[in-house]
C-alpha positions in Angstrom: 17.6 29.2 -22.1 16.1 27.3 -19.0 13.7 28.9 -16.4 16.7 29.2 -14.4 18.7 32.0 -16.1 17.4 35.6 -17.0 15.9 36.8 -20.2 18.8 37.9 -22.3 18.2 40.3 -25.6 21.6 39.8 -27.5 22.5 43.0 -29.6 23.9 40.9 -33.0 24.6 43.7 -35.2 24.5 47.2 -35.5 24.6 49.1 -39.1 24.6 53.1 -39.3 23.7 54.6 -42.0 24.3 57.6 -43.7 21.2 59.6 -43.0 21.7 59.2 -38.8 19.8 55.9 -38.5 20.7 52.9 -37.6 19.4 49.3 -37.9 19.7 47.1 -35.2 19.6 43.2 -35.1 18.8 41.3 -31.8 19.2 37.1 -30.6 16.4 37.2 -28.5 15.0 33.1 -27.3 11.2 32.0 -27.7 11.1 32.5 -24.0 12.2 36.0 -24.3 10.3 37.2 -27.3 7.4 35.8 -25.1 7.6 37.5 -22.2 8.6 40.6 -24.0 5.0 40.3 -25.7 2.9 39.8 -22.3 4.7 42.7 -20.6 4.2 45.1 -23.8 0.5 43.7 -24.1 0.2 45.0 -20.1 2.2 47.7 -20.7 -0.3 49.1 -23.6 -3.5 48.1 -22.2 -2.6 49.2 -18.9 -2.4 52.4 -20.5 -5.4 52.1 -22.3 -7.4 51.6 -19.3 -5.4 54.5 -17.6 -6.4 56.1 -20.4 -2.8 56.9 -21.0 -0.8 57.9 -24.3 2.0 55.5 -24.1 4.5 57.7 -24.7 3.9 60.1 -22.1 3.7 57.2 -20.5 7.3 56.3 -21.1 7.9 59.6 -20.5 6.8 59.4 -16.9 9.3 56.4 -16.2 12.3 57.4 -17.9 11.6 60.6 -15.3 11.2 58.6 -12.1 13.8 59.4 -9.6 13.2 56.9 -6.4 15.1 59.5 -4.4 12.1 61.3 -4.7 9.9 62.0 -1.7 6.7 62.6 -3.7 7.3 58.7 -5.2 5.5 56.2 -3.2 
């Protein structure tokens, strides 16, 4: 991957299993896996600071509606 194309996360293979899981593998480049790690680094110690549990933080994004008029 150059600086010129997007980050891509490549689902490789997918295996179900019996008990409702499933175990997923990914083709994800150094440049990828790199900048996943700085935004999840941000991510958690922005919550830290916010003094945040990440998932209600996660919670409160997968809930954002930008039709909203609250949202700023």
């Amino acid at each position: 991957m150059t600086h010129d194309t997007l980050p891509a996360i490549i689902l490789e293979k997918r295996e179900e299993h019996e008990d409702g899981s499933a175990t997923y593998t990914f083709q994800i480049e150094d440049r990828t896996r790199e900048l996943l790690v700085d935004e999840g680094l941000r991510f958690i110690l922005t919550c830290a600071a916010a003094k945040l549990d990440t998932e209600y933080a996660l919670e409160i994004l997968m809930s954002y509606n930008e039709d909203d008029p609250d949202v700023e």
